[in-house]
C-alpha positions in Angstrom: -12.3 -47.3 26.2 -13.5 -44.0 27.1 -12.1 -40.8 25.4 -9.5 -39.7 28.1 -9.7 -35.1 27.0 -7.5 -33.0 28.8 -7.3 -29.6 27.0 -3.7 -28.1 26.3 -1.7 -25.0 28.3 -2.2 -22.8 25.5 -2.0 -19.2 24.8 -5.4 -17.9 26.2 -6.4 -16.1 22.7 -6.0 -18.9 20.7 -8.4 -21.7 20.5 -7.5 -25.0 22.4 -5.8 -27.1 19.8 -2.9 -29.4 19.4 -1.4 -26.9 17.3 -1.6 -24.2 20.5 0.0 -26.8 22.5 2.8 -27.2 20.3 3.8 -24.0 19.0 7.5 -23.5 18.4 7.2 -19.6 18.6 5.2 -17.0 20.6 4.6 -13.4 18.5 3.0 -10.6 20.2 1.3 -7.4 18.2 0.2 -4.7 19.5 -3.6 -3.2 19.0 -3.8 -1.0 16.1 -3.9 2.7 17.8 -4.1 6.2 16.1 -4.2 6.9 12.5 -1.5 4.8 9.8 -1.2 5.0 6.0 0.2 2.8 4.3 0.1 1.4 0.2 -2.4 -1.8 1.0 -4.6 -2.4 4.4 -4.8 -6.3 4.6 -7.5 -7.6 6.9 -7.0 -10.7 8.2 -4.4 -12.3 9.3 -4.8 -16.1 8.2 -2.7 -17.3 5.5 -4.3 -15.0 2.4 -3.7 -12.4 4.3 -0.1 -12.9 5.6 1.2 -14.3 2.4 -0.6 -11.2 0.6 1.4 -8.8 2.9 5.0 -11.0 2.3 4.0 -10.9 -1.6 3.8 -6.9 -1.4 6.2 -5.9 0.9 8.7 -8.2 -1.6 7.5 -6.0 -4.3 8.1 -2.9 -2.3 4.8 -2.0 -1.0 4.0 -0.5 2.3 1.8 -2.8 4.1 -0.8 -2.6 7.4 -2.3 -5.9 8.3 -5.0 -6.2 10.7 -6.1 -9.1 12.8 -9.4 -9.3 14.7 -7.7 -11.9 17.3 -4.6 -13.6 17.2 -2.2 -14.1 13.5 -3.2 -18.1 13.1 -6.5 -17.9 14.9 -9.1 -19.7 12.7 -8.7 -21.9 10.1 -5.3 -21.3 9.0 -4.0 -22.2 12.4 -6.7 -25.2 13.2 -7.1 -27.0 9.8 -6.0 -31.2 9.7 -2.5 -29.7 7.7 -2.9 -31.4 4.6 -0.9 -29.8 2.0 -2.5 -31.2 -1.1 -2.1 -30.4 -4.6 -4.8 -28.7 -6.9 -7.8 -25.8 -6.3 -11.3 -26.4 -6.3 -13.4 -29.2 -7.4 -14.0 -30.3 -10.8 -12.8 -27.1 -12.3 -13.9 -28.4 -15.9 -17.4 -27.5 -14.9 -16.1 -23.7 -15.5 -14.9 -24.3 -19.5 -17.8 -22.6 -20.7 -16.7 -19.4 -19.2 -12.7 -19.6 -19.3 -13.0 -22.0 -22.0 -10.2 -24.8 -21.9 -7.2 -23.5 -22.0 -8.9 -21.3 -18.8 -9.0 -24.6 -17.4 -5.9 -26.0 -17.8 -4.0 -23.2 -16.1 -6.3 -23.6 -13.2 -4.7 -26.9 -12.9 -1.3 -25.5 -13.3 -2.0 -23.0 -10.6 -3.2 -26.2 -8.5 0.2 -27.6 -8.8 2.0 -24.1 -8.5 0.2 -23.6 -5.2 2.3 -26.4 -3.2 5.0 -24.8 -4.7 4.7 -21.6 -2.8 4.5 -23.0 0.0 7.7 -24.8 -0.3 9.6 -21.8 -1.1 7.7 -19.6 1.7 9.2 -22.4 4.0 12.6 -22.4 2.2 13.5 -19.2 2.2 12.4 -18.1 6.0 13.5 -21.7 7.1 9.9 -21.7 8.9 9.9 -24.9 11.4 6.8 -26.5 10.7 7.4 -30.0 10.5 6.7 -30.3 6.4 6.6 -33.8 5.2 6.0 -35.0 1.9 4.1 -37.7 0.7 0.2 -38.0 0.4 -2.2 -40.8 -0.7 -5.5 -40.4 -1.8 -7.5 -43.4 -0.7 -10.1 -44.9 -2.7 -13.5 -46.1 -1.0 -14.7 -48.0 -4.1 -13.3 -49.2 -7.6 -14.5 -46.4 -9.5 -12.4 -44.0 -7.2 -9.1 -46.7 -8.2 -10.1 -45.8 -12.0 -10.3 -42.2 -11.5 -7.5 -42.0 -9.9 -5.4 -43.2 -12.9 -7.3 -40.9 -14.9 -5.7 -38.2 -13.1 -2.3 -39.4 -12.5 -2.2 -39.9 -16.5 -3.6 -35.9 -16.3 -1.3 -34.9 -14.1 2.0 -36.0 -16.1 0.2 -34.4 -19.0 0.8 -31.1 -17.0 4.3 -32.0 -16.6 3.6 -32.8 -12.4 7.5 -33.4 -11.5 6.6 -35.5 -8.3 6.5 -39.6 -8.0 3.0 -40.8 -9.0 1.8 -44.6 -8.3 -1.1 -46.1 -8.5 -1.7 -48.9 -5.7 -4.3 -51.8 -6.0 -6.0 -53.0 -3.2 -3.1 -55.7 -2.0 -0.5 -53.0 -1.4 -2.6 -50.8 0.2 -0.8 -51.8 3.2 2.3 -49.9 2.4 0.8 -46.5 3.5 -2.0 -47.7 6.0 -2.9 -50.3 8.6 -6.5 -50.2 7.4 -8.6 -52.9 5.5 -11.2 -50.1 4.9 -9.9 -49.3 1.4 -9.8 -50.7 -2.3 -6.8 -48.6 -3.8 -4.6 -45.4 -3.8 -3.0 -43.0 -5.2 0.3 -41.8 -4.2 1.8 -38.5 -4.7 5.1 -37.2 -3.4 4.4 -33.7 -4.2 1.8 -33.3 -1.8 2.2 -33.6 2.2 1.5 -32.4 5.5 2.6 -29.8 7.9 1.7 -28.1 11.2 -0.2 -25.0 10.1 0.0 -22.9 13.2 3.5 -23.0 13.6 3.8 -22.0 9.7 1.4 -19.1 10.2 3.7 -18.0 12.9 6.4 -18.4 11.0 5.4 -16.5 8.1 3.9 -13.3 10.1 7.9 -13.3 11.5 8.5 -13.3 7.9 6.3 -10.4 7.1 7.2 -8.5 9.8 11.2 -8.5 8.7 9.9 -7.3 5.5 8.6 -4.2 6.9 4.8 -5.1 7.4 3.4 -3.6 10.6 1.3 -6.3 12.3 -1.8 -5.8 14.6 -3.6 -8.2 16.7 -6.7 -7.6 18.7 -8.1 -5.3 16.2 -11.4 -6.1 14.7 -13.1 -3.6 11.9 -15.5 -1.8 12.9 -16.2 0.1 9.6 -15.0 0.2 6.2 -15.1 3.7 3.9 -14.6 3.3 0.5 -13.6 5.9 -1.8 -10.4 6.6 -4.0 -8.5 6.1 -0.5 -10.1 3.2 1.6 -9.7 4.3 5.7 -10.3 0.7 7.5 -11.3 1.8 11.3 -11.3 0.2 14.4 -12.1 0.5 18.5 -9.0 3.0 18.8 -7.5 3.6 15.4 -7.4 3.5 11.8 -5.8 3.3 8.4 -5.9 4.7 5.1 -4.9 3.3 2.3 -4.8 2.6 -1.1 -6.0 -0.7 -1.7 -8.0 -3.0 1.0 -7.6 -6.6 0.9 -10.4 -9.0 2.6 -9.0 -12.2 3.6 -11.4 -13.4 5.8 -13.1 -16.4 5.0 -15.5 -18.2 7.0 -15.1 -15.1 9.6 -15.9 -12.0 7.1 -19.8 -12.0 8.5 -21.0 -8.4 8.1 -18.0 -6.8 7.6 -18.9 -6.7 3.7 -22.1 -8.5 2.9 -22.2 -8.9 -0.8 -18.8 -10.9 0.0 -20.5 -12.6 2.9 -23.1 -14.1 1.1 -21.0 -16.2 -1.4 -19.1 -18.1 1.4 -20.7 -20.2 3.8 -19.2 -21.1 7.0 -18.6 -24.7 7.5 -18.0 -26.6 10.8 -15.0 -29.3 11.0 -13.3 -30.9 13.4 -9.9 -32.7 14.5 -9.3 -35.1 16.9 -5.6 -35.8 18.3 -4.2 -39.2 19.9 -2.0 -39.5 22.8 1.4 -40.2 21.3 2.0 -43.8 19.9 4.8 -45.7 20.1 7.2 -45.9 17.1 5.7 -49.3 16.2 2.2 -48.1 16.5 2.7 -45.3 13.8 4.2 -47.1 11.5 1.7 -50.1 11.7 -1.1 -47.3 10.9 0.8 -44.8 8.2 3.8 -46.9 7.3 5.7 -43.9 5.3 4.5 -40.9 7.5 1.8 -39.1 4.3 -1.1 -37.5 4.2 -4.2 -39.6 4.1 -7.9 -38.6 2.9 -10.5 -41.0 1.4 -13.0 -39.9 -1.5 -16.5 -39.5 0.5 -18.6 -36.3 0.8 -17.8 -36.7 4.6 -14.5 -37.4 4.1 -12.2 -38.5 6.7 -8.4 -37.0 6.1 -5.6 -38.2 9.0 -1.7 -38.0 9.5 0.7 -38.2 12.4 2.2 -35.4 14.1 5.8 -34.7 14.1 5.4 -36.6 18.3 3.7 -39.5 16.4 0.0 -38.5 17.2 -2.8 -39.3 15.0 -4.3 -36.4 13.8 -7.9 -37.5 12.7 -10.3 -35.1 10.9 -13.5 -34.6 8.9 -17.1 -34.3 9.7 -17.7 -30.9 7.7 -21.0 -29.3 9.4 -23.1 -27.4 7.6 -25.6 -26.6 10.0 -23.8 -24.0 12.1 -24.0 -26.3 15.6 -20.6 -27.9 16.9 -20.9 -30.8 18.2 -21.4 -30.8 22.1 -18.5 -33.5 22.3 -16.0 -33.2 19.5 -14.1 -36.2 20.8 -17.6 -38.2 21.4 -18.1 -37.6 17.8 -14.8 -38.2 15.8 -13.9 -40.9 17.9 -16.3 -43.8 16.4 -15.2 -42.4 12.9 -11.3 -42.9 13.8 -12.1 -46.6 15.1 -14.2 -47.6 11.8 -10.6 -46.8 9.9 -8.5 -47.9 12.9 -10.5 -50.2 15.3 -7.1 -51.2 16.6 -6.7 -47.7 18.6 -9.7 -48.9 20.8 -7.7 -48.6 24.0 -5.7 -45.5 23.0 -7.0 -42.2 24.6 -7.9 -38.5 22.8 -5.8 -36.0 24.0 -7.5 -33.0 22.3 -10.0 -32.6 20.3 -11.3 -28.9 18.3 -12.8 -27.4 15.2 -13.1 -24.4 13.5 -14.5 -23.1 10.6 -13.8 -23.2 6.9 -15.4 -21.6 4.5 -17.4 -22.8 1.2 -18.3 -21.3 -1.8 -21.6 -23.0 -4.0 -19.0 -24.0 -7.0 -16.0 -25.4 -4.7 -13.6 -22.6 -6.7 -11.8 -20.3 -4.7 -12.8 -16.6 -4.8 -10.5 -14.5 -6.0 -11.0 -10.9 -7.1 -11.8 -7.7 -6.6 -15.4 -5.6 -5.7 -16.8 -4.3 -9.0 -18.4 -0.9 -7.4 -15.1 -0.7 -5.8 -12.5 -1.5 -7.8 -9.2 -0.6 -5.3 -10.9 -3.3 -3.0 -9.3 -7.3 -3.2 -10.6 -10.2 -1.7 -9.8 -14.1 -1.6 -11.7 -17.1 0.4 -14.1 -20.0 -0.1 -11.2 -22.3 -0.7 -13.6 -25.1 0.3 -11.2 -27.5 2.0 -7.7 -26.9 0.2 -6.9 -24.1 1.9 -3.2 -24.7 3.2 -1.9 -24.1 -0.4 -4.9 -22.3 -2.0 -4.1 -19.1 0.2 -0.6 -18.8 -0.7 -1.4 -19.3 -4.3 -4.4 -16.3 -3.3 -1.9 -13.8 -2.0 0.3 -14.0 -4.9 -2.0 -13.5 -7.1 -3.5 -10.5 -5.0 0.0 -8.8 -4.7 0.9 -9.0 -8.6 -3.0 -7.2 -9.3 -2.3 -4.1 -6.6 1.3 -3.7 -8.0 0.1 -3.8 -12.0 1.3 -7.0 -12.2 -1.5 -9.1 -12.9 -1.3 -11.9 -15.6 -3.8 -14.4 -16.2 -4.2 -15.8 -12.8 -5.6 -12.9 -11.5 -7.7 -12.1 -14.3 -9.0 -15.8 -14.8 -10.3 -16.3 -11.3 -11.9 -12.8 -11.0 -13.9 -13.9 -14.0 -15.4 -16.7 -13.1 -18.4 -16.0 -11.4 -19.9 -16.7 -7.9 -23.6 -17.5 -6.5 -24.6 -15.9 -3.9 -26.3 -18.4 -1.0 -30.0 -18.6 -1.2 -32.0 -18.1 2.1 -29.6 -15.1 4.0 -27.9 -15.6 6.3 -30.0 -17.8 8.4 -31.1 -20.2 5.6 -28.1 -20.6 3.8 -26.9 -23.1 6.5 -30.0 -25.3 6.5 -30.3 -25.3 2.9 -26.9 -26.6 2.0 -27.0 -29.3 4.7 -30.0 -30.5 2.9 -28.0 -30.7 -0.4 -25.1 -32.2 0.9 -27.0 -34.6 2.9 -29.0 -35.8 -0.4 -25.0 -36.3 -1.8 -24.3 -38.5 0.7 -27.2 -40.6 0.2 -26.2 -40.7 -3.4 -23.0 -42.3 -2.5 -24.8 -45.3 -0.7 -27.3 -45.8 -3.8 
């Protein structure tokens, strides 16, 4: 059957999603106009810079946040919602610079991270359909062995949340897919819809006193003692400037621009299923991903769609068809949605950094200037774990957290900015051929 694609009534400045379709809220800023001063300047208004702005005004900081479109508009508000714990990617390969115990409170962090989300959620009672329960699937039997490595690791730390290990005949209790040899399930983890949380935390921000601005890309940056952040028809001076972002920095400050590298992905989303249909594919309502380079990660909506992501490009070019294109990956894990029709399908960008760790710091030549992104696919909890980290450093707060990722240090991507796509789709194209091998 033939992908049926009808894109959503949606607000007109944000991209065509499910997530735009369903938003519980609608939040209106103004263009920033004239001249404002204010303690911080936050640009970007994702989640690092949202939950950076809540973290300050709670510590009684004035706070102007800036947004070149809409609060939401690219990753935060367009990525699968997998809240899953943990930061980076094999964050042992950095022992020889934060030594271990620098490692191990990386992996606390990774488990504090979910937690900030929870109590974001808590205390503004945000409606954004948060779920808990996650599996990590396992492709092969080495994945199965790993994964009781870490859940051992894991209760080492003193992880509060249900752990269990399945083997491949009870794989059936979290997904009606014979594509797998094992799991691992954790109760800590889950899923949510990130728009609507974005929303809900800029409502957040805003009662806290944060002035808001939408429509208001940066034209210029001077830095000095006070930072003044200009655009078309105002600006602000400040203090402190905090970057958040991302994949969409480009220009605006290069030497930042050149350690993240902006990475295609894409979601498709099902018509809705009937009760019996969702629970034949994810039995307990989790989080799914698998363990491959291209990874596929899926879940069910809150109206029992199947969300269905994955495909990370590297090479700058979207897909012509996004549905075309996710469509064949969703029926090699479900071949029994052959006759169920796409409703929507989008992507976005994400951004990556060379060692998979998110970047968190601030600009040695300018050292009132803070800055978090490259959280390389774990976004949804990364950010919030960012912004907290960002606040305590402007308010003289800054323990370990702070200090640890700011030292740990970040390559810049070969080739400019026009190679730097090529060259990594090269490498991660010889990683996928590794896993085949």
């Amino acid at each position: 059957m033939n992908a049926r694609v009808h894109q959503p009534v949606h607000s007109p400045q944000h991209a065509a999603s499910y997530y735009a379709a369903s938003v519980n809220r609608q939040l209106d800023f103004p263009p920033l106009g004239g001249e404002l001063r204010a303690d911080v300047c936050v640009v970007g208004g994702g989640f690092s810079g949202l939950n950076t702005a809540i973290e300050l005004a709670q510590k009684g900081l004035s706070v102007v946040l800036l947004e070149a479109r809409r609060v939401g508009w690219g990753a935060s508000g367009r990525n699968g919602g997998q809240l899953i714990r943990g930061v980076g990617h094999g964050v042992e390969q950095f022992e020889s610079v934060i030594g271990a115990e620098g490692v191990r409170q990386l992996k606390l962090m990774g488990l504090e991270a979910v937690e900030i989300v929870r109590r974001r959620v808590e205390q503004f009672a945000i409606d954004c359909d948060l779920t808990w329960g996650y599996c990590d699937l396992a492709n092969k039997p080495g994945h199965l062995a790993g994964f009781a490595e870490e859940a051992e690791e894991l209760r080492g730390l003193g992880y509060r949340h249900e752990l269990r290990l399945l083997q491949p005949e009870q794989m059936h209790e979290v997904v009606g897919s014979q594509r797998y040899v094992g799991g691992l399930i954790d109760m800590g983890s889950g899923h949510l819809h990130p728009l609507n949380l974005a929303l809900g935390e800029a409502a957040a921000a805003q009662s806290l006193g944060v002035r808001l601005f939408e429509d208001s890309p940066v034209t210029r940056i001077d830095y000095g003692r006070e930072v003044r952040v200009h655009t078309a028809r105002g600006q602000v001076r400040a203090a402190h400037l905090v970057l958040g972002c991302n994949a969409y920095l480009g220009q605006l400050q290069p030497s930042l621009g050149g350690k993240v590298l902006p990475a295609g992905s894409y979601v498709i989303a099902t018509e809705p299923l009937s009760a019996d249909q969702a629970k034949a594919l994810i039995p307990r309502n989790m989080a799914l991903c698998d363990q491959r380079v291209a990874l596929d990660y899926y879940r069910l909506s809150a109206d029992r769609r199947l969300l269905f992501g994955g495909a990370c490009h590297y090479s700058g070019r979207d897909p012509a068809d996004i549905a075309g294109y996710m469509r064949p990956k969703m029926l090699a894990v479900f071949p029994q949605l052959r006759d169920v029709a796409i409703a929507y399908q989008w992507g976005g960008m994400i951004g990556i950094g060379a060692n998979r760790l998110p970047q968190i710091g601030r600009l040695r030549e300018q050292p009132n200037v803070f800055y978090a992104q490259a959280y390389s696919g774990h976004g949804v909890n990364a950010t919030h774990l960012a912004g907290k980290l960002l606040a305590e450093a402007i308010a003289g707060q800054a323990g370990g957290g702070f200090e640890l990722f700011a030292r740990v240090p970040h390559m810049t991507f070969p080739g400019g900015r026009y190679l730097r796509s090529p060259l990594l789709a090269l490498g991660m194209l010889w990683h996928r051929l590794k896993e085949v091998l």
